[in-house]
N, C-alpha and C positions, 0 to 999 in steps of 0.2 A: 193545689194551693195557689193565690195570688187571684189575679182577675181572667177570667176565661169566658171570649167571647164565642156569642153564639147569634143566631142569625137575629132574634128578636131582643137579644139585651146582651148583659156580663154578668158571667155569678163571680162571687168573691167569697173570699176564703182565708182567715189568717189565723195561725196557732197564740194566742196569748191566755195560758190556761189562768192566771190568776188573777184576770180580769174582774172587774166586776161588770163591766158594760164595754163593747165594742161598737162604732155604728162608722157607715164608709159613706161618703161625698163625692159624688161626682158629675160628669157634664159641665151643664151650663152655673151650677151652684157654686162652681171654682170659677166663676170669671171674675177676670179682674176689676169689673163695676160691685162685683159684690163677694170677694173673696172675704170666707169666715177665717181662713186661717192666721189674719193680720188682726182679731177682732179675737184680746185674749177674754174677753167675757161671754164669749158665744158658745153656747152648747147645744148638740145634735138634737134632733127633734128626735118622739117617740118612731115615724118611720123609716128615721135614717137608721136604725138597729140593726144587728143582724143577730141570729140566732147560737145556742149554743148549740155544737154537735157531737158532744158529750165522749169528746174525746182531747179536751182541751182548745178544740177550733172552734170559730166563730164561723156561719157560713149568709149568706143571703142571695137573691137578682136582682138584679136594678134593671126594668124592660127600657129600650131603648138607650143604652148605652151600650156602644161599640167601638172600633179601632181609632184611637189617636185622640179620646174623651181623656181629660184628667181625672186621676180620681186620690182620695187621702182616706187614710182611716184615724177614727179620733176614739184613743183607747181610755178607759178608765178604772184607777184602780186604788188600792190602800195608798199607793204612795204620791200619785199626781195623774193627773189630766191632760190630754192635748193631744197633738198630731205626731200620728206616727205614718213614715212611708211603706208601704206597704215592702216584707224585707224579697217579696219575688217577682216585683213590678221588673217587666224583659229592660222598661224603657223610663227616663227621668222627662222631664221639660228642661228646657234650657230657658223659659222665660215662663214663669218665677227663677230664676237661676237656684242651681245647688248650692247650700243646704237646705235650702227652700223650697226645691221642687214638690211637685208633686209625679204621682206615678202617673204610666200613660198606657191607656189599655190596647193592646198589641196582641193581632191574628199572626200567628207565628208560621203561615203558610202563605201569607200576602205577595213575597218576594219570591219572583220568579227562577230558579235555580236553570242556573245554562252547564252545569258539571257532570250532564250525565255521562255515566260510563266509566268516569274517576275511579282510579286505582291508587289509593296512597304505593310509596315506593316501601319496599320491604325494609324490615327492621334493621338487618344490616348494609342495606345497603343506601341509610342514611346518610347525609351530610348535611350540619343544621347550622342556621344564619339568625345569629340571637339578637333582636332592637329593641328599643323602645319606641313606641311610636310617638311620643309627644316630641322627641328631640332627633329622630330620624331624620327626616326631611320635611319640607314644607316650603313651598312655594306659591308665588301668585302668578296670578294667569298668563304674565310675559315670561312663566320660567324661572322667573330669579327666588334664591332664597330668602326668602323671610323666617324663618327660625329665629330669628334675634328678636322680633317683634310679636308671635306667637309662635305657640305651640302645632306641631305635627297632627295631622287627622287622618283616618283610617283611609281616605280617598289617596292624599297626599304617599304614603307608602304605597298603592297599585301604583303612582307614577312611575315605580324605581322596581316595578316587577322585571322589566326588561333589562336593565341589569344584574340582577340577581338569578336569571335564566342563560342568560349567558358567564356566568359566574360558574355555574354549574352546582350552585347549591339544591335541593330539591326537599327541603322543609325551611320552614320560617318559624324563630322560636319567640312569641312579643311578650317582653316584660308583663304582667299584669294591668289586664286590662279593665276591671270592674270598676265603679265610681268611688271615688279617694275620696277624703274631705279638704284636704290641700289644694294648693291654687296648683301646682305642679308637684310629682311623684316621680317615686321610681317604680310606684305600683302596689307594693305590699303592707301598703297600708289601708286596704278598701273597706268600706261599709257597706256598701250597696251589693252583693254576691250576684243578683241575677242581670243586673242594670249597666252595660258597658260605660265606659265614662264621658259623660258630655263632653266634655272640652276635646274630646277628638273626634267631633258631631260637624257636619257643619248646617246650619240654619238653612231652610228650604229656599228661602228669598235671595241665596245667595250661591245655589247649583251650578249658574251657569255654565260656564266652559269646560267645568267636572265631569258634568251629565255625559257635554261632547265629548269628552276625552275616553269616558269609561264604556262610551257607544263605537268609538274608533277600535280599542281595543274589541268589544266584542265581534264587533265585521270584521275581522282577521281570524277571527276563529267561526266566521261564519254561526255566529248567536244574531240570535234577537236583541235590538236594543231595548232600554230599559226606558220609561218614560220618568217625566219631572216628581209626579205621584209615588212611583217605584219606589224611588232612589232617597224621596223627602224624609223619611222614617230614619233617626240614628241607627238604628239595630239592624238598618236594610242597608246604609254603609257601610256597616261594617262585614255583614254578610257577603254586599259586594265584594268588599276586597280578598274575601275568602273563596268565592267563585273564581275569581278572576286567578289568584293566585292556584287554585285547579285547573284551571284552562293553560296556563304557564306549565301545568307540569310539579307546581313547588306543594307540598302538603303544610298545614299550617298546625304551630303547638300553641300550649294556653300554658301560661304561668298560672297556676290558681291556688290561691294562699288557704292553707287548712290548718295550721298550726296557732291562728291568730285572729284577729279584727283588729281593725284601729292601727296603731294610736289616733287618740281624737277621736269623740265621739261627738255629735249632735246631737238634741233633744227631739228632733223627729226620726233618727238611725234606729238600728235594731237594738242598742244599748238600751236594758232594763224596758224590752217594749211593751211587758203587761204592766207594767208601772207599780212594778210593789214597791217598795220602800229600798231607801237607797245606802242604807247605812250597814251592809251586809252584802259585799259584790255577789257572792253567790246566787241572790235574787235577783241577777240582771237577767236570768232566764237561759237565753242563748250561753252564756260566758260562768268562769269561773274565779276564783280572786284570784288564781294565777296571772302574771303578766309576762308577756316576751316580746321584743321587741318594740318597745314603748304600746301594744298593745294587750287584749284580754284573749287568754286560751279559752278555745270553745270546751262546751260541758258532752266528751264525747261519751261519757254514759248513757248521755238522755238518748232514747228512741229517737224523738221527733231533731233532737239537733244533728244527732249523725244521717237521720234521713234528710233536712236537711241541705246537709253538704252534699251529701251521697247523688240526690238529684239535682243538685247545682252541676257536675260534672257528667252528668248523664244527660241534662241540659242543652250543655254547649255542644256533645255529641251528636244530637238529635236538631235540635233547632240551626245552628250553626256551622253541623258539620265538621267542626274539625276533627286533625287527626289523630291527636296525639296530645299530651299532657303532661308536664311538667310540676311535680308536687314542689312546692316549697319546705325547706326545714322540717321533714316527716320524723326524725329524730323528737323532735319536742312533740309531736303528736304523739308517738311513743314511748315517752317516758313522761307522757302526762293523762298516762291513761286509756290511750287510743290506738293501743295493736289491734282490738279484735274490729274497731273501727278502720282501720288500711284495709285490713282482710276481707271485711265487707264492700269498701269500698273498691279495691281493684275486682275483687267477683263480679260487683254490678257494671262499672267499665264495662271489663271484658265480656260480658253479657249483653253488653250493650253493641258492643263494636270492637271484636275482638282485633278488628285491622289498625284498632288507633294503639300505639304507643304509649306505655305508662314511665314515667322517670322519675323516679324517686332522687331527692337530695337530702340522702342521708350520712352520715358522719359517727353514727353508733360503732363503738368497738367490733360488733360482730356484723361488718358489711355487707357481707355475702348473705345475710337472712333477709334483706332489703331484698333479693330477685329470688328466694327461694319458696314454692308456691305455700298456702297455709296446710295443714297447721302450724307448720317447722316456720316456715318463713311470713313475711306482710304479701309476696305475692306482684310488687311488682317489675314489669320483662325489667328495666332497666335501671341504673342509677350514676349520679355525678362520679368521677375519678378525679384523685385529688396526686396521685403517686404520681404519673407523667408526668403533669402540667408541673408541678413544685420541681420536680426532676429539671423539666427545661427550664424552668424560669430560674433556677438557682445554678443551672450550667451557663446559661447567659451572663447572669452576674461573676461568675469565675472568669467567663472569657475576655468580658470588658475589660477584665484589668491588663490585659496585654498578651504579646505572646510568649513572653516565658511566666508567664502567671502559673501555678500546676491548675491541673482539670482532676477531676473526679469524676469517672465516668462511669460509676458503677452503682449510683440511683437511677440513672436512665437506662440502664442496662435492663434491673431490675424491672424497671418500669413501661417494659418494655413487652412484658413475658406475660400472660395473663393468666392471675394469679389459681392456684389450684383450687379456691373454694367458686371460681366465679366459673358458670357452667359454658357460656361461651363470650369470646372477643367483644361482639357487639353489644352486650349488655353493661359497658361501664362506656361513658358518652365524656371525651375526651377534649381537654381544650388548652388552650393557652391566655386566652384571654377571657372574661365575662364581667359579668353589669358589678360585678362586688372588686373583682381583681382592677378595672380601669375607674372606676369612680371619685370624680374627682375628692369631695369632700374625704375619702379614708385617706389617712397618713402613708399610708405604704401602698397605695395605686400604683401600678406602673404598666405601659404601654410595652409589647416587647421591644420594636425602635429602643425606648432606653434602655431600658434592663440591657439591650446587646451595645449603647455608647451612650451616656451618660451625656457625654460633651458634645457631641454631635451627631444627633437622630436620623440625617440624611448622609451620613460618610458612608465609606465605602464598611468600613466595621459594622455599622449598624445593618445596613441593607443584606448584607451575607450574611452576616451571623446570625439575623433573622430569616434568611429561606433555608436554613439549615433546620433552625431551631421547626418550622412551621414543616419542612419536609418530613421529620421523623414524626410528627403531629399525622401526618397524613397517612405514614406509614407502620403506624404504631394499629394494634387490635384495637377497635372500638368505633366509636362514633362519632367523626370526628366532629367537632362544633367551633363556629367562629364567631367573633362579636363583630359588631358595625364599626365599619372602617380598619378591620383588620386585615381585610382583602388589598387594600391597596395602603396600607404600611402608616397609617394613620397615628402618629408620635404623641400626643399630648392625650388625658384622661377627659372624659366626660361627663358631664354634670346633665341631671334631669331638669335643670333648669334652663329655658330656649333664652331668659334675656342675657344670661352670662357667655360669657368668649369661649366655653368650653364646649363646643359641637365640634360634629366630624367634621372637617377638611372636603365637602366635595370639592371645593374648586383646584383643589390639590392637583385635579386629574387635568384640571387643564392649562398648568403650572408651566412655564418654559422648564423644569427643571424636571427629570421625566423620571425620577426617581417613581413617585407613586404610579403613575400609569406603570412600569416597568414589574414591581412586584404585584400590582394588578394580573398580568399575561402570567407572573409565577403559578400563583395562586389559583387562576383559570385554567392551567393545564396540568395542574396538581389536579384540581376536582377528575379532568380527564384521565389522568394515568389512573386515579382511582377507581372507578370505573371500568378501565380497560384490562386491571391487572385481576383479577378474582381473587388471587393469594390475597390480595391487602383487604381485600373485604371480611377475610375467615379471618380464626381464632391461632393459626398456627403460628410460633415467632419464637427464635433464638438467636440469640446476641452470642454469634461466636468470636468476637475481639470487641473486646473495650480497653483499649490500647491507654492509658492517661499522658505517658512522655511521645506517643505520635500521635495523640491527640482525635486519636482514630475510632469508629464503632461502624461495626458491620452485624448489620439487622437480617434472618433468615427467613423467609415468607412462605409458607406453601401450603398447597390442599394437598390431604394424602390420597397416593393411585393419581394424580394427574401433574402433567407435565407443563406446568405453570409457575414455576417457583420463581422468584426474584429477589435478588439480592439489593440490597440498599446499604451504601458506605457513607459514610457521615465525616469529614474532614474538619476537623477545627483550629489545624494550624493554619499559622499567617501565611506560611509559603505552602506553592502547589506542590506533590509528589508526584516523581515520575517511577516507573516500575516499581512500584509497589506493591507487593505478593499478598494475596489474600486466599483465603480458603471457598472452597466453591464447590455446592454438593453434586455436582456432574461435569462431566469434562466435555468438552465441545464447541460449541458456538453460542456467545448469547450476546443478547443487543441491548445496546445502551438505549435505554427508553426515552429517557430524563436525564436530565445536566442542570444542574439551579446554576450553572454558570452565564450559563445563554441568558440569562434575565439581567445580569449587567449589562449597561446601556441595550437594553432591549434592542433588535436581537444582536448578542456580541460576536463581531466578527472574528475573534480567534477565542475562544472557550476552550479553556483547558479541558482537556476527555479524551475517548477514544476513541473520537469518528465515528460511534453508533456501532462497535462492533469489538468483542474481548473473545479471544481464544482460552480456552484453559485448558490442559494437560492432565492425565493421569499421574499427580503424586499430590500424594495427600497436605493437608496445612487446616490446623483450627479445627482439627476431626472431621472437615471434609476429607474426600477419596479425591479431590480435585485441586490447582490453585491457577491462578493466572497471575501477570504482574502489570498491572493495572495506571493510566493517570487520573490523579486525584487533583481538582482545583483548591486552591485554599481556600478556606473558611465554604470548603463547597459540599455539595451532595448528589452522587450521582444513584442513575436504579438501572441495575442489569437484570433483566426478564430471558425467560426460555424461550418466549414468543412476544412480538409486539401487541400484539394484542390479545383477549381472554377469548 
């Protein structure tokens, strides 16, 4: 489907079965000396036609057309006439600008790949960093941000790969990235399914010091650089940045919306593209008169629409590489029709590229059928957890209120344990913050900073009671996931809009007030203990004290037959505890790994703990055989391991 070149021209190909005439434009016939598309009395001659292939597709060649030609298809039907963009063009123009573009025919092997050898990181041993790329970052060539003045582009995120590798995240999750009809998104609102979104493009005549930037990176990894040619193509930035983000070490996820189109639709979009008659949504073809989300539910019965989607995600696999995929709102594709459509669609995934990651965000009463394979279940490995995250973000809100406020410790207890329908830990992908919970425009957004102090986002309340909250996050079964600017303690919500005041805080980090850099080093040596401890990667966890009047929760970590297990105590009173007895499943020697104390005024020179080393005794406590009597800092969280490292 779409345009596929070949050495002496393009074939083209597009489904609109109740056409009555299809004919395609392209080359030199779209320039702007004599663009038909601005010209609404012009219609296609007889050999701009293309044929019927009696399977509801239109197909033809055009000889001599090749990579980076424009091209438009002009459909005709019962209901209206005109230009339709082709709905699997890889690439848009950015002049005609969108909604106006036209499609741009694209060798989907042009761009030089430097990732051989790439190994995505295994499923559990995930840790995923969620942005959005228009409001991420974005700078000009002396460095400084510009986000207030535009929007982020796919080059603009490799700038910040080197901090996100030394972060120690090793997946990148981007918002939705297909072309929107908005001037700015948060993404899930796109029309364009195979076409990345211009506005995170940037214009060939303006490469400069990108080209060298994204050439310096690759001499460090001993690649080849990329010429001005390479790089000029949108779809070959954005590939970049997916190479590059392989060469880092990071695996990269795709947000990609199946439950929807739109809202907004244009008269050149996939809405109603065979042009029957409009007085009947159900003829829009692709779509149904269902609506979610201020847009239209795809018609997942039809063949050709769940194939489709099916090859839009098998797509990005193949042309683009990536590793893994993030469904949107699979609940409404399921209760509007579309179970035997997931079950298709994850078999052809995992057929595709069984190493990439599927993540279901679904919220259906029966959860567990979300990872369980078909017929029983949709089949895919993973999905959102909603029990932690509420657990923490509602224990932060108890604690703000002070410290004789009571605590309730016995949904994160819960939430702790992974649950008996779920087959292992890393299949529920864990968070505290994401693009819905921090968003500025929702009424109940909130940052963790507030949720832990309301009154003051940089006190000493806020900052601990956020490495507490974030450390049981890291220490909890699953996957664990962070949103932009959660790493280094970023207080106020986000807006996908770059001209409003609501972006991240980089300068935060270079703030005289060293708050942010300080949970920055937290958060970086969290990724490390993760890593280091193997218990926290598995499924295994019991919460032998959730104490509510000491305020206290001690988390049990371990692989069975190996001698790895680590204890995690969670403190949420204001004041520190000294000898305080805990339960311990062996008696002996174990080593404090971690102190979230030591990240007060980074690094704190007296940290309440215990000096990197706890004896425990044979007598039992909390149905351990063991106990020791332990120092807790307040509002702190320390991790005693059998071995420093796994």
């Amino acid at each position: 489907m779409g345009a596929t070149a070949w050495p002496d021209g393009t074939a083209f190909r597009t489904w609109a079965p109740n056409a009555t005439k299809v004919s395609v434009v392209a080359g030199s016939a779209l320039s702007a000396t004599s663009d038909p598309t601005s010209n609404p009395s012009w219609r296609p001659a007889p050999e701009d036609g293309l044929a019927r292939l009696g399977d509801g597709s239109w197909g033809g060649f055009l000889a001599g057309i090749g990579d980076g030609d424009p091209y438009m298809f002009f459909v005709e039907g019962a209901g209206s006439s005109g230009w339709k963009r082709d709905p699997h063009a890889r690439e848009l123009t950015l002049t005609p600008a969108f909604p106006d573009s036209y499609g741009v025919v694209r060798n989907p092997s042009d761009y030089p790949w430097h990732d051989e050898g790439w190994q995505p990181p295994k499923f559990d041993e995930l840790i995923i960093y969620q942005l959005h790329v228009g409001t991420f970052w974005a700078q000009d060539e002396n460095g400084r941000d510009v986000r207030a003045m535009r929007g982020g582009l796919f080059l603009d995120v490799a700038e910040k790969l080197d901090h996100l590798q030394k972060l120690g995240v090793n997946a990148i999750q981007l918002l939705p990235i297909q072309e929107f009809e908005t001037a700015f998104s948060m993404g899930y609102n796109g029309v364009d399914y195979y076409s990345p979104e211009g506005a995170y493009f940037i214009p060939a005549n303006q490469l400069g010091w990108r080209l060298a930037s994204v050439n310096r990176m690759l001499a460090r990894f001993s690649k080849q650089p990329l010429t001005e040619l390479q790089l000029a193509p949108g779809v070959n930035q954005l590939k970049c940045l997916i190479d590059l983000c392989h060469l880092h070490g990071i695996a990269v996820i795709f947000d990609l919306v199946y439950n929807h189109a739109g809202g907004g639709f244009d008269d050149r979009s996939i809405w109603f593209y065979d042009r029957q008659r409009t007085d009947n949504l159900n003829n829009s073809l692709y779509f149904t008169d269902q609506g979610w989300a201020g847009g239209q539910i795809f018609a997942y019965w039809n063949e050709f629409v769940s194939r489709f989607l099916i090859d839009n995600a098998c797509f990005f696999l193949g042309e683009f590489r990536i590793d893994g995929i993030r469904y949107d709102e699979v609940r409404v594709i399921e209760n509007n029709g579309g179970r035997a459509f997931c079950q298709q669609l994850t078999s052809a995934v995992r057929a595709t590229n069984p190493a990439a990651i599927q993540i279901a965000e679904y919220w259906n009463a029966d959860r567990a059928s979300a990872v369980q394979p078909p017929p029983q279940g949709l089949g895919f490995d993973a999905e959102l957890g909603d029990r932690l995250r509420d657990a923490l973000r509602d224990l932060l809100k108890q604690a703000s209120a002070g410290a004789s406020a009571p605590l309730d410790l016995s949904a994160v207890a819960g939430a702790l344990v992974v649950p008996a329908a779920i087959p292992e830990g890393w299949r529920l992908v864990q968070c505290l913050e994401n693009q819905d919970l921090t968003y500025a425009p929702h009424s109940d957004a909130a940052r963790v900073a507030w949720l832990a102090d309301i009154e003051d986002r940089r006190s000493w309340y806020a900052r601990s009671r956020s490495r507490v909250a974030t450390g049981l996050l890291f220490a909890a079964p699953g996957i664990p996931a962070l949103f932009m600017g959660q790493e280094f303690l970023e207080d106020k919500n986000w807006s996908d809009n770059p001209g409003v005041g609501d972006l991240i805080w980089w300068e935060g980090l270079d703030d005289a007030n060293p708050v942010m850099r300080d949970f920055l080093e937290f958060v970086t040596d969290l990724t490390k203990l993760r890593r280091s401890q193997p218990a926290l990667r598995g499924s295994r966890a019991h919460v032998s004290r959730a104490e509510n009047f000491d305020r206290v929760i001690v988390l049990h970590r371990w692989i069975e037959g190996q001698p790895k297990d680590v204890v995690v105590v969670a403190n949420l009173a204001e004041q520190p505890k000294q000898g305080y007895a805990i339960g311990l499943p062996f008696a002996g020697d174990w080593f404090e790994v971690f102190n979230s104390d030591v990240y007060d005024h980074f690094p704190n020179p007296a940290p309440v703990g215990n000096d990197g080393h706890v004896r425990s005794r044979d007598e039992p406590l909390d149905g351990f055989p063991a106990r020791a009597e332990i120092a807790l800092p307040a509002n702190g969280l320390i991790v005693l391991a059998r071995s420093r490292v796994g």
